[in-house]
C-alpha positions in Angstrom: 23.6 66.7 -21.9 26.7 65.9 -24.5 26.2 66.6 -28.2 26.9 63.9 -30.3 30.4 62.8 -30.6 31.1 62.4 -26.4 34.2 62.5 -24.8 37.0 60.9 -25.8 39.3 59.8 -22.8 43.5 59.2 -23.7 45.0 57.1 -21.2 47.3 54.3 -21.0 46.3 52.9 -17.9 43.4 50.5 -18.5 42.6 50.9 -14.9 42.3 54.8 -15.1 40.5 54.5 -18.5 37.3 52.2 -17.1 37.5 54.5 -13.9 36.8 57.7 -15.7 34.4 55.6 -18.5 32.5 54.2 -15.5 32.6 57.7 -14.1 31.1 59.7 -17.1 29.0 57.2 -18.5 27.3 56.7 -15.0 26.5 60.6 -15.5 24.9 60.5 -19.0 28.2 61.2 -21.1 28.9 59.0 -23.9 32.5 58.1 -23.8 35.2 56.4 -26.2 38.8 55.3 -24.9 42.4 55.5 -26.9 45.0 53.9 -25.3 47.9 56.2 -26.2 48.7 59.5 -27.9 48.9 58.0 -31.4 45.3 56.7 -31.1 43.8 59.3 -29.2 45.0 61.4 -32.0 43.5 58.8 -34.7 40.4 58.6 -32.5 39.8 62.8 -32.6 40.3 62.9 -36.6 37.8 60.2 -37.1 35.2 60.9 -34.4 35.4 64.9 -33.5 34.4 64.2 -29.7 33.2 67.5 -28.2 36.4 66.6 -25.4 39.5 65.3 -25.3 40.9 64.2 -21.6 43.7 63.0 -22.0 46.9 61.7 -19.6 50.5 63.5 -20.0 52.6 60.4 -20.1 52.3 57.5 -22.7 53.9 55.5 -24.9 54.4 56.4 -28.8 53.3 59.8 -28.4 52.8 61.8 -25.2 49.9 63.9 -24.2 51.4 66.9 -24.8 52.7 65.5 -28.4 49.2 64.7 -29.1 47.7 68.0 -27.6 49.9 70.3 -29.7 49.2 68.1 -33.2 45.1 68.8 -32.3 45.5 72.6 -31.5 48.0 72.9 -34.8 44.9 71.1 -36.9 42.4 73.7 -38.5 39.9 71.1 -37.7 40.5 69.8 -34.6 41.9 73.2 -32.9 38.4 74.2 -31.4 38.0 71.0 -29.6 38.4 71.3 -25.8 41.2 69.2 -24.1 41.8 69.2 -20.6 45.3 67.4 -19.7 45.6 65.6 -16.6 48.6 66.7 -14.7 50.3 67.1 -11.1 51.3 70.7 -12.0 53.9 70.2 -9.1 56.9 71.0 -11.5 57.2 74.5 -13.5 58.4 72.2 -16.1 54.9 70.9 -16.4 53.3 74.2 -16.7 55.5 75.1 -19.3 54.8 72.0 -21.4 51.3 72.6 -20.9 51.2 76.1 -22.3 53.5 74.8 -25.3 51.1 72.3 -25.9 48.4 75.0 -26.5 46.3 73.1 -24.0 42.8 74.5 -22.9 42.1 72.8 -19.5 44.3 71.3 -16.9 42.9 69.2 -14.0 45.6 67.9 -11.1 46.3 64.3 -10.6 44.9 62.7 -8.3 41.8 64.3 -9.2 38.8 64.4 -7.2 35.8 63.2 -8.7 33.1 66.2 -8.2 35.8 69.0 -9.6 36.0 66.5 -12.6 32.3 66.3 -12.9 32.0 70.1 -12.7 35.0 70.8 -15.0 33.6 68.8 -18.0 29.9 70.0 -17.2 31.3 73.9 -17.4 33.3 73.0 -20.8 30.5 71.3 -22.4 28.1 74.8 -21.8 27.2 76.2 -24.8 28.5 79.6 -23.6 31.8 78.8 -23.1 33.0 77.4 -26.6 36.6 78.4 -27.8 36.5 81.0 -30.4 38.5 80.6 -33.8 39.2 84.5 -33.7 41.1 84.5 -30.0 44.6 86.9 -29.9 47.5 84.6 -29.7 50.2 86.3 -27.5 54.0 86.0 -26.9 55.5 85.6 -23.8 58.5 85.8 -21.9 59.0 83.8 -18.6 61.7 83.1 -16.7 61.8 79.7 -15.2 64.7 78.3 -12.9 66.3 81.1 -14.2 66.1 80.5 -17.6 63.9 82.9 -20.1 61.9 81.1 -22.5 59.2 82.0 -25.0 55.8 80.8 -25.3 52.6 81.9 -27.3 49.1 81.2 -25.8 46.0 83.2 -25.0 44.7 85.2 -22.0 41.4 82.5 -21.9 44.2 79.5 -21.4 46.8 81.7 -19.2 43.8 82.1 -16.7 42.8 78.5 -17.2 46.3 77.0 -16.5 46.3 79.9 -13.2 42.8 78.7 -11.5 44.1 74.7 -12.1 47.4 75.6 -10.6 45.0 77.8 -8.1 42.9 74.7 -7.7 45.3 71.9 -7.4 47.7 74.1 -4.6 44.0 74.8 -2.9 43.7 71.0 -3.3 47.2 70.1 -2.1 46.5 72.4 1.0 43.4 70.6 1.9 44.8 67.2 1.5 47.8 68.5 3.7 45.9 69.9 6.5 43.8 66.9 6.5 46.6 64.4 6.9 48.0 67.1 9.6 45.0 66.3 11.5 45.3 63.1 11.0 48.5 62.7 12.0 47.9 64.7 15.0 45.0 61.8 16.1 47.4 59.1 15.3 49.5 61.1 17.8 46.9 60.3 20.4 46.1 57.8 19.8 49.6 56.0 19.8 50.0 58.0 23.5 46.8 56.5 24.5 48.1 53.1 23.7 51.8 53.6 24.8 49.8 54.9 28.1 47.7 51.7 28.3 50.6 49.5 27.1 52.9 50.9 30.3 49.6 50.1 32.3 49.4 46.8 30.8 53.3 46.2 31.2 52.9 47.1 34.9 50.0 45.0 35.5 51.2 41.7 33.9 54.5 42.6 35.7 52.5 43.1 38.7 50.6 39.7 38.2 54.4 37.9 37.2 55.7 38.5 40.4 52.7 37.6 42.8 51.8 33.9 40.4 53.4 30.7 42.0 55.0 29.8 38.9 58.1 30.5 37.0 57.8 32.7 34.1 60.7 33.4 32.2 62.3 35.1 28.9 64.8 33.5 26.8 66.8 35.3 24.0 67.5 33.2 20.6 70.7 31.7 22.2 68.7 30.3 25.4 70.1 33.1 27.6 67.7 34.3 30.4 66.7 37.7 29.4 63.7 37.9 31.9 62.7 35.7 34.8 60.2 36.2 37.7 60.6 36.2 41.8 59.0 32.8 41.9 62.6 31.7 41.1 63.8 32.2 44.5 61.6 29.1 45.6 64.9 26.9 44.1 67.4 29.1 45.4 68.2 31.3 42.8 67.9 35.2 42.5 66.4 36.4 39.1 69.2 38.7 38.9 71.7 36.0 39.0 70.4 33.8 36.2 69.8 37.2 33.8 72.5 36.3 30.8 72.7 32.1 32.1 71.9 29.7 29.6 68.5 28.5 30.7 70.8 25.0 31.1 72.0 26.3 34.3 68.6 25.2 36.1 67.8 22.0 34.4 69.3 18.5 35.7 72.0 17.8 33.3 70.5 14.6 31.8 67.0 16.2 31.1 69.3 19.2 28.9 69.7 16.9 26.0 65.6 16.1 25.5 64.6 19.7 26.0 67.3 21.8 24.1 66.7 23.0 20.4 69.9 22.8 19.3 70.6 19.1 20.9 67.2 17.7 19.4 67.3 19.0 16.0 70.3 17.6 15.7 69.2 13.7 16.3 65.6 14.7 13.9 67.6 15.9 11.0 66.3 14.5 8.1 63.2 13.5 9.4 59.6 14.4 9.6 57.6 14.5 13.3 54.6 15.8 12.0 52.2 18.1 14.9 51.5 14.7 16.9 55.4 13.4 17.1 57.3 16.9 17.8 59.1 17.6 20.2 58.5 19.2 23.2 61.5 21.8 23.7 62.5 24.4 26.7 63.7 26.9 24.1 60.6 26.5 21.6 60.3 29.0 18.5 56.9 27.6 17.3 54.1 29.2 18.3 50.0 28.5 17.6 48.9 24.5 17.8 52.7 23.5 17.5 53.9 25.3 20.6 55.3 23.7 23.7 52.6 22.8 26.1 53.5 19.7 28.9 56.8 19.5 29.1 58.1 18.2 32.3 61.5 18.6 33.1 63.5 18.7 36.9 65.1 21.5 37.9 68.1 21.6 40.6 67.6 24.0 43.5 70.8 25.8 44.1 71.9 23.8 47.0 72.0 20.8 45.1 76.2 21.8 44.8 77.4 18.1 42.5 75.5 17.4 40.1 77.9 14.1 37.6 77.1 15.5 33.9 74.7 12.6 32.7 74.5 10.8 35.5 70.6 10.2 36.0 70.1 10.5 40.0 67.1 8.8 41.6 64.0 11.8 42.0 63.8 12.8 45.2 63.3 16.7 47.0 66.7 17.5 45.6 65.1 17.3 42.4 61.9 19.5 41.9 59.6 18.2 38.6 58.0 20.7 37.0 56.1 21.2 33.6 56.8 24.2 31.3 54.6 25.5 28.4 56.6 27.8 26.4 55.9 29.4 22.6 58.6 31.2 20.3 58.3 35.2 20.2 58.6 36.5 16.5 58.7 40.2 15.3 55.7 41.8 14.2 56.5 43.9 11.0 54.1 43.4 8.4 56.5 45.1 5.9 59.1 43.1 6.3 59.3 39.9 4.0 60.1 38.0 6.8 59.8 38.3 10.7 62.9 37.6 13.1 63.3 35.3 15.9 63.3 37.3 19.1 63.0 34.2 21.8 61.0 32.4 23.6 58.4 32.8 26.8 57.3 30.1 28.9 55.8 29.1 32.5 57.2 26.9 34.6 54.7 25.6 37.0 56.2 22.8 40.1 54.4 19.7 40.0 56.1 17.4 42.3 53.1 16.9 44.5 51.2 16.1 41.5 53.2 14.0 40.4 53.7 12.0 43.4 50.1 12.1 44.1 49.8 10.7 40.2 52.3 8.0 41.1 50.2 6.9 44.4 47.1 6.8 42.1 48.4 4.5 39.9 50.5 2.5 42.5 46.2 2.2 44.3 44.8 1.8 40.7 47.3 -1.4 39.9 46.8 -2.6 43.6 42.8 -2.4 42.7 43.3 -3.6 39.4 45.2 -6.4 40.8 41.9 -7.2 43.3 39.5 -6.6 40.0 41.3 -9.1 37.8 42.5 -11.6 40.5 39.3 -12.0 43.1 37.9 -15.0 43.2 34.4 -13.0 43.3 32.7 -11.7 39.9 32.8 -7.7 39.7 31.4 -5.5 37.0 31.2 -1.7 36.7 28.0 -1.0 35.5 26.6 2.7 34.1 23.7 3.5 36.6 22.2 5.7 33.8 21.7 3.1 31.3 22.4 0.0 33.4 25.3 -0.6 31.0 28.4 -2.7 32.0 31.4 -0.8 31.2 34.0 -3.4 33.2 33.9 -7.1 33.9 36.9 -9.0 35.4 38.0 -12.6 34.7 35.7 -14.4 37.1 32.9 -12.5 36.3 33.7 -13.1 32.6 34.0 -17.2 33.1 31.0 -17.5 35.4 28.8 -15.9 32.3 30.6 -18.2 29.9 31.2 -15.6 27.2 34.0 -13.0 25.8 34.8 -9.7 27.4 34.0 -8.0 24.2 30.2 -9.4 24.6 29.8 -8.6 28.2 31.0 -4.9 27.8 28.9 -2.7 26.3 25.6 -5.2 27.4 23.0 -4.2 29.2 23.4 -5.7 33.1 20.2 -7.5 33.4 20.7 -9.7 30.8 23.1 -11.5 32.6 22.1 -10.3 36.4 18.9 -10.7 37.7 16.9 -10.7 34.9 13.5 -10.4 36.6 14.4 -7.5 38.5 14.6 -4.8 35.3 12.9 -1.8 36.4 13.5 -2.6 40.0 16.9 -2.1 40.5 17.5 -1.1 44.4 19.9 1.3 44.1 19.2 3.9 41.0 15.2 2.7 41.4 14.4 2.0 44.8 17.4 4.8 46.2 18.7 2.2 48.4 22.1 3.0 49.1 23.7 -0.5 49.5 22.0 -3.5 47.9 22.9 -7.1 49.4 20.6 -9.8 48.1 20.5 -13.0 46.9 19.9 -13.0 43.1 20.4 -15.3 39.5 22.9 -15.3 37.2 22.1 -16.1 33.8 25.3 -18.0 31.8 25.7 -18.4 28.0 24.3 -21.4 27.9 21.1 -19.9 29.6 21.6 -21.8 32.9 20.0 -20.1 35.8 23.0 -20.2 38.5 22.0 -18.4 42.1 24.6 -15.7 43.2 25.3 -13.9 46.3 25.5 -10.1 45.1 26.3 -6.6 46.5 25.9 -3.2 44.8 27.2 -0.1 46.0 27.7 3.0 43.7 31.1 4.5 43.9 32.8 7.8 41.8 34.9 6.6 38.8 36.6 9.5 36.6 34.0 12.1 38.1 31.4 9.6 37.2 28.4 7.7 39.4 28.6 3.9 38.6 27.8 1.1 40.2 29.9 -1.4 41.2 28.6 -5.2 42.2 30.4 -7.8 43.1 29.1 -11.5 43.0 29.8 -15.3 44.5 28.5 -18.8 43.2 25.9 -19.8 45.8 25.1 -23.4 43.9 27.1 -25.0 45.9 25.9 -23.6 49.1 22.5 -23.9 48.1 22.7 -28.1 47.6 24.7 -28.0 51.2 21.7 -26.1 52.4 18.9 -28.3 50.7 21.1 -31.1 51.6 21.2 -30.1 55.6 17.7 -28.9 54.9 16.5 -32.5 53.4 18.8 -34.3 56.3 17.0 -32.1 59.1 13.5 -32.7 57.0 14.3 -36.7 57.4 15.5 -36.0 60.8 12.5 -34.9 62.5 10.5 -37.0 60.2 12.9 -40.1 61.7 12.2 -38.6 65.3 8.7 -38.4 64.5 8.4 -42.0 63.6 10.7 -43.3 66.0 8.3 -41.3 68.7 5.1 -42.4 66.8 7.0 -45.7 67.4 7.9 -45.4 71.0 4.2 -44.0 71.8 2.9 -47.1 69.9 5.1 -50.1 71.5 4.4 -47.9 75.0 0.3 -48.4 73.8 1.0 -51.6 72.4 2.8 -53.0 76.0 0.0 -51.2 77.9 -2.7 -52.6 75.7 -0.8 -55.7 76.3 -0.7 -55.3 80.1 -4.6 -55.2 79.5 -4.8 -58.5 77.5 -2.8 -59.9 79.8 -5.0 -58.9 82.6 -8.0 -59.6 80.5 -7.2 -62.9 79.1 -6.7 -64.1 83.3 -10.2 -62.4 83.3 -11.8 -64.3 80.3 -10.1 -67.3 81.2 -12.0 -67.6 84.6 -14.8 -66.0 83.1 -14.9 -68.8 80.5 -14.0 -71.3 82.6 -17.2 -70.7 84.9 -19.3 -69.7 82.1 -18.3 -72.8 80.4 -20.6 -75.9 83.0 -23.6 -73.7 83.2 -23.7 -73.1 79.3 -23.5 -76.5 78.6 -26.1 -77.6 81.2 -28.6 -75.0 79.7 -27.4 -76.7 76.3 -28.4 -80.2 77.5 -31.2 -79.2 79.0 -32.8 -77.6 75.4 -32.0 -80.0 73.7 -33.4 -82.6 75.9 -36.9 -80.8 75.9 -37.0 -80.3 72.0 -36.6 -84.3 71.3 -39.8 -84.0 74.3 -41.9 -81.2 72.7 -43.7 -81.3 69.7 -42.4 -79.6 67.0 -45.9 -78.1 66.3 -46.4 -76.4 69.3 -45.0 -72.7 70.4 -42.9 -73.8 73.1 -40.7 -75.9 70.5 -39.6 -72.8 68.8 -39.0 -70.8 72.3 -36.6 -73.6 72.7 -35.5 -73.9 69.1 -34.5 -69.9 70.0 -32.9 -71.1 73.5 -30.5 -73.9 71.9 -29.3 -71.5 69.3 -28.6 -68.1 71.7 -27.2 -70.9 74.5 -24.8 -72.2 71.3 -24.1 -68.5 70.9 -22.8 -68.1 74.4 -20.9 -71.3 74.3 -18.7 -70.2 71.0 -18.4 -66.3 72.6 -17.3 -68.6 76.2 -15.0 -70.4 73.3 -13.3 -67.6 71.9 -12.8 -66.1 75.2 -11.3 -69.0 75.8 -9.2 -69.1 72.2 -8.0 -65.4 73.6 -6.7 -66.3 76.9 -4.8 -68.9 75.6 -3.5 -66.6 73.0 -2.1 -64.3 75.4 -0.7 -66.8 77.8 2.8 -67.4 75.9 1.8 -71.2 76.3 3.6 -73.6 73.6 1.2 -74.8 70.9 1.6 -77.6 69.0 2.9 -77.5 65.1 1.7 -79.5 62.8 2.6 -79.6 58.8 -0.6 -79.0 57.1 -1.7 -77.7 53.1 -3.6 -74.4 53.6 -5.7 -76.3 51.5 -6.9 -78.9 53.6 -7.1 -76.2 56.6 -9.9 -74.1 54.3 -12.0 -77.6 53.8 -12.1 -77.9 57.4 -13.5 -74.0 57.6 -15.8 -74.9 54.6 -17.1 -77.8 56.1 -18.0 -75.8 59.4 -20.0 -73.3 57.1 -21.3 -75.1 54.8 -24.9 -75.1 56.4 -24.3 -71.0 56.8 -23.0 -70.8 52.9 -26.0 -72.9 52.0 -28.6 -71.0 53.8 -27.3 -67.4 52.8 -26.6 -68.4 49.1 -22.8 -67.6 49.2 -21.0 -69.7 46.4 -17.4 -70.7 48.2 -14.0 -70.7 45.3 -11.0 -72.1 46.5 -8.3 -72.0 43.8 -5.0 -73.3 45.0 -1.4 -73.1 43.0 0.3 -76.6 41.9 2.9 -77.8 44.5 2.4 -75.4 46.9 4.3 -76.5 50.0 2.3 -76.9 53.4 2.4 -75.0 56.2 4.0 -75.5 59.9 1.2 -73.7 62.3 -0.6 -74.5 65.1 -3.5 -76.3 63.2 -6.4 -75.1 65.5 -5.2 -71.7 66.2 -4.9 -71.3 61.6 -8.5 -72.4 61.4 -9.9 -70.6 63.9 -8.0 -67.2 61.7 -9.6 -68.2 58.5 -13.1 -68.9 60.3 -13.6 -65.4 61.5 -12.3 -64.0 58.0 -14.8 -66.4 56.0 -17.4 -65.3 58.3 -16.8 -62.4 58.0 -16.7 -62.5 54.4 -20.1 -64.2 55.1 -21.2 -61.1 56.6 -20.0 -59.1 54.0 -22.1 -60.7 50.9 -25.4 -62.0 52.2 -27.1 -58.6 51.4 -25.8 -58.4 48.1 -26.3 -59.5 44.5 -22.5 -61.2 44.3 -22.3 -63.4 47.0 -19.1 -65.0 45.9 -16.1 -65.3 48.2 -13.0 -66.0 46.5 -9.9 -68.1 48.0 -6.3 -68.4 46.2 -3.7 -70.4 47.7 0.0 -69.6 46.4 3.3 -70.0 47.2 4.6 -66.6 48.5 7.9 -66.9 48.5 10.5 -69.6 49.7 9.4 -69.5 52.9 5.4 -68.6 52.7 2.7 -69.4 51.3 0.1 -66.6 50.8 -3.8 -67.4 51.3 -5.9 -64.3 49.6 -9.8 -64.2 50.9 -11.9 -62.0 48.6 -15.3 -60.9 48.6 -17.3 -58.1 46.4 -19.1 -57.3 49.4 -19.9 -52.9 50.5 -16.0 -52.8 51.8 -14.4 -51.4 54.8 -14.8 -47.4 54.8 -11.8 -45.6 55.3 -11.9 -43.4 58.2 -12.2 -46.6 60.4 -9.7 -49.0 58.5 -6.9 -48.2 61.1 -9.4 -49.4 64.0 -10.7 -53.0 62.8 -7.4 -55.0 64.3 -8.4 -53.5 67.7 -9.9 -55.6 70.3 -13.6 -55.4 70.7 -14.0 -53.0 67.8 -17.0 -53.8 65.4 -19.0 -52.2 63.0 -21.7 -55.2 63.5 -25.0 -54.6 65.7 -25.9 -55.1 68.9 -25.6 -58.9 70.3 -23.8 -60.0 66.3 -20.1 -59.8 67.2 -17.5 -59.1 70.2 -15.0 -57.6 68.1 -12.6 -60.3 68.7 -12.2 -61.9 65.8 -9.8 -59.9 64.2 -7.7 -58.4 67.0 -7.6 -62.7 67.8 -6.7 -64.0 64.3 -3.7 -61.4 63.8 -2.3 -62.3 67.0 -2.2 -66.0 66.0 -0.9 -65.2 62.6 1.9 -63.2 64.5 2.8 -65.7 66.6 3.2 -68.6 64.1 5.5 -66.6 62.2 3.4 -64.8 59.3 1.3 -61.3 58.6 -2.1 -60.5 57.7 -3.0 -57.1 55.9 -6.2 -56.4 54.3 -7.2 -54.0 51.3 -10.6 -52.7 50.9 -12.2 -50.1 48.8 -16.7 -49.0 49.6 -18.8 -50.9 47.3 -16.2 -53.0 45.6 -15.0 -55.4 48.8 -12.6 -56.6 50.9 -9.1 -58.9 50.4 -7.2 -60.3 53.4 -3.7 -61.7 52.5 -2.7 -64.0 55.0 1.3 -64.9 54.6 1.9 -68.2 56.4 5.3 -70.1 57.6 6.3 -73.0 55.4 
């Protein structure tokens, strides 16, 4: 370890100075620095370090200066002081020995021989001694003797550093001989793979389609590839021709460097707005990539300088990429334009395939915008619309901006989310009818079909739809009109079938009433005879005895048969399109005539007779006999109808109807008519009475009269609440 005082280190280098403090502090040496000779010399007086290291050259006072002021000091003579030095020059040596220096070490010096050096100075055993023999010596140097005093102890020392640093020197040198010999094969191993290289990419130029050429900094063709030949031109031919020589005259202007620059002076493009150039020096992100330019095939002979002739396959276009080539040197404080490479690759069919495309795409567009049907692209992944035209836009009554970007089903077949027949139910074409839903959120029915197509390398979907509204009245229209058609035909045939039952059934009346009429006519003698004949025993028989009431029985059943003989009678008249006679008569004084006839009946069975009849209610032109005889079978009837029951009221209103009727309603509150036979009671001999208590006449006979004066009869009638008849009657 150091004694106290450490090492003092002399070196004007503040770099050097913290490399060897670092060094010797890191090994357990304490260490203090001076910064020139002058110092370092200040430094040793003041702090005695057991070593001085200390560089040659320095301001205010050199090593050697300050080395030979320490050895001429009594006190500072006996400290050790090793000067760092390249020894290279005998001059060196000789200022070194002058200087009375003890150690020397070789610049650069390495680290461990430092290390070792300072640890073999520092031994105890090896301090300088006071008493060592100072001797004077004579060298010759470059020819010139000169004198110097030092000791054998330093002589050796200054031999083994001079032994030491050419030992070092050697080592260094056959270490950067070795070196140097692996750069030397390493640069043939690259020279070797560079000629491989060279012949490969030249290899791979001349079997690639396109143009790739090599242009020196004044646009002169310094390389260019066999592919030229495909315009006509040898590559030979155009070596040392401005690159102009190919290009169509009026493309030369837009694509050469010189002609550009000369309209941007001044101004700045930025990496967006430059130019694309033929000749392009920049390289990286700013490099020429897209250019397209034509170039003349060599048969194309006259060629008018700026004359812009219409493209055709005189005129091949092509697009060039090109980047400047700059010289690598990274010594030099600048690099040098060499020229510039590029590829020139034909695109004519592209481009003519590109101009069809867009020619289809505008003719499409054209269709999209102008159809009078609504189309939308729709995105089958998210059911997106990504494109609408016009019509599609003013059928859903809102902007473009709000039907892009919208999901379809809000607007198309709104139900059907989650059902959608092509990307759901893989259907391949979809052709439904469906519902459109506007802005306003009117439901509008639609025609629509779907069928996915490929747009930019994309799936979508593209549906196309009509307004059906239109159609769909026509059809519920024509549907309605056919409805009323067949329900026309129906009734018309329900018609025909009921004047064709109506003439039969009228065939039959005919044929009956000739039947009832000679029926009644032979009925009619013998009836009253048996009449005459009762009665005349009755005023013989007295009343007391049994046969009275046998005949009581016989005058009433023998009355019976003379009013059924009667209405046969009534019936064949009815039917025998005889005249009758009209008379003007109040409906009113027609009813009192029925009443009259009743009365005894309405007494007997309890039935309380209303007749209500309007102020100056005009009379009636009928046949007076045939009338009565109407509203005697619908007052017995009525009869009929209430005798059982706790209301036995039957209710007559007389009013006028109209100008030319006059309307009699009969009324009872009697158990009603039932339904499901209703249609049936106007039918002859129909009745719902018993055995031997009506023909089922009466009705069948009254609406005929009614009919043939001129008027109507229709009834209403509900169960347990009665029966009205309203009889309309000629005025």
């Amino acid at each position: 370890m150091p004694k106290k005082g450490g090492i003092l280190i002399v070196e004007d280098s503040p770099t050097q100075s913290m490399y060897l403090k670092f060094l010797l502090e890191e090994n357990g040496y304490t260490v203090h620095v001076a910064r020139d000779g002058r110092e370092g010399l200040n430094a040793a007086s003041e702090n005695r370090p057991q070593l001085i290291i200390s560089d040659v050259m320095m301001p205010e006072m050199t090593g050697y200066e300050m080395c030979r002021a320490i050895k001429d000091d009594p006190d500072l003579s006996l400290i050790p002081l090793i000067l760092l030095t390249t020894l290279s020059d005998p001059e060196d040596i000789m200022k070194g020995l002058e200087a009375k220096a003890d150690f020397y070490l070789t610049k650069p010096f390495d680290e461990t021989a430092l290390l070792s050096r300072v640890k073999d100075i520092l031994d105890p055993t090896l301090e300088l001694k006071k008493d060592e023999k100072w001797e004077e010596l004579e060298i010759v140097v470059r020819g010139k003797r000169r004198k110097v005093r030092s000791t054998s102890t330093r002589i050796m020392n200054l031999l083994l550093s001079t032994y030491e640093n050419a030992m070092q020197r050697n080592t260094e040198l056959l270490k950067a001989q070795e070196e140097l010999r692996n750069l030397n094969e390493k640069l043939e191993e690259r020279v070797y793979e560079l000629r491989v290289s060279d012949n490969r990419f030249r290899s791979l130029v001349k079997t690639i389609p396109d143009i790739v050429y090599r242009i020196d900094p004044q646009g002169r063709f310094t390389f260019i590839n066999e592919a030229i030949e495909r315009l006509g031109y040898m590559p030979e031919d155009l070596i040392g021709q401005h690159f102009s020589k190919i290009i169509l005259p009026a493309d030369v202007k837009r694509v050469d460097r010189e002609e550009v620059l000369k309209k941007l002076k001044g101004k700045s493009t930025g990496d967006k707005m430059a130019p694309k150039l033929f000749n392009e020096q920049r390289t990286g992100k700013r490099k020429t990539e897209g250019l397209e330019v034509c170039l003349v095939p060599l048969h194309k002979k006259t060629v008018e300088p700026g004359y812009i002739e219409p493209l055709s396959s005189d005129y091949l276009i092509m697009e060039v990429n090109s980047s400047g080539m700059w010289e690598i040197n990274p010594n030099a404080a600048h690099s040098d334009f060499l020229g510039t490479v590029g590829v020139i690759r034909d695109i004519s069919v592209r481009k003519k395939m590109e101009k069809d495309l867009e020619e289809r795409e505008a003719q499409m567009r054209t269709i999209f915008d102008y159809a009078s049907a609504g189309i939308v692209v729709i995105d089958p992944e998210y059911h997106l619309i990504v494109d609408a035209n016009p019509t599609a836009v003013k059928m859903i009554g809102v902007d473009k901006e709000d039907v892009v970007g919208a999901v379809c089903h809000r607007f198309i077949c709104p139900a059907e989310e989650g059902r959608c027949p092509i990307t759901d139910l893989n259907e391949t074409v979809d052709n439904s009818e469906r519902i459109l839903i506007t802005a306003d959120g009117n439901e509008v029915p639609i025609l629509k079909t779907v069928a996915p197509i490929m747009l930019k390398g994309r799936r979508h979907l593209l549906e196309s739809f009509v307004d059906i509204s239109q159609l769909k009245k026509t059809e519920s229209e024509l549907k309605s009109a056919r409805d009323n058609l067949e329900m026309r035909v129906e009734e018309r045939t329900m018609a025909l079938k009921e004047s064709q039952a109506q003439l039969i059934q009228a065939e039959k009346l005919g044929a009956l009433g000739t039947l009832t009429a000679g029926i009644a006519h032979e009925l009619n003698n013998p009836m009253m005879g048996m009449l005459n004949f009762a009665q005349y025993c009755k005023k013989h028989v007295d009343k007391e005895t049994k046969v009275y009431s046998v005949l009581d029985d016989m005058e009433r059943e023998t009355k019976r048969c003379i009013n059924i003989v009667k209405n046969l009678q009534t019936f064949s008249r009815m039917k025998s399109n005889g005249k009758d006679t009209v008379e003007s008569i109040s409906c009113g004084e027609i009813i009192e005539r029925v009443h009259k006839l009743l009365s005894y009946r309405l007494e007997k069975d309890g039935v309380s007779f209303n007749v209500v009849t309007s102020p100056d209610c005009p009379n009636v032109s009928v046949d007076v006999s045939s009338i009565q005889q109407v509203f005697l079978n619908l007052i017995s009837n009525a009869v009929d109808a209430v005798k059982d029951t706790e209301s036995r009221d039957i209710d007559i209103q007389i009013d006028q109807d109209s100008n030319e009727h006059v309307m009699v309603r009969v009324a009872d509150k009697g158990s009603g008519i039932p339904k499901d036979i209703q249609a049936k009671i106007f039918d002859p001999f129909y009745t719902t009475k018993g055995v031997g208590k009506g023909t089922g006449l009466g009705l069948s006979v009254s609406r005929g009269i009614v009919e043939k004066a001129g008027g109507s009869i229709e009834f209403s009638s509900e169960t347990g609440k009665g029966t009205v008849f309203k009889v309309r009657l000629p005025v």
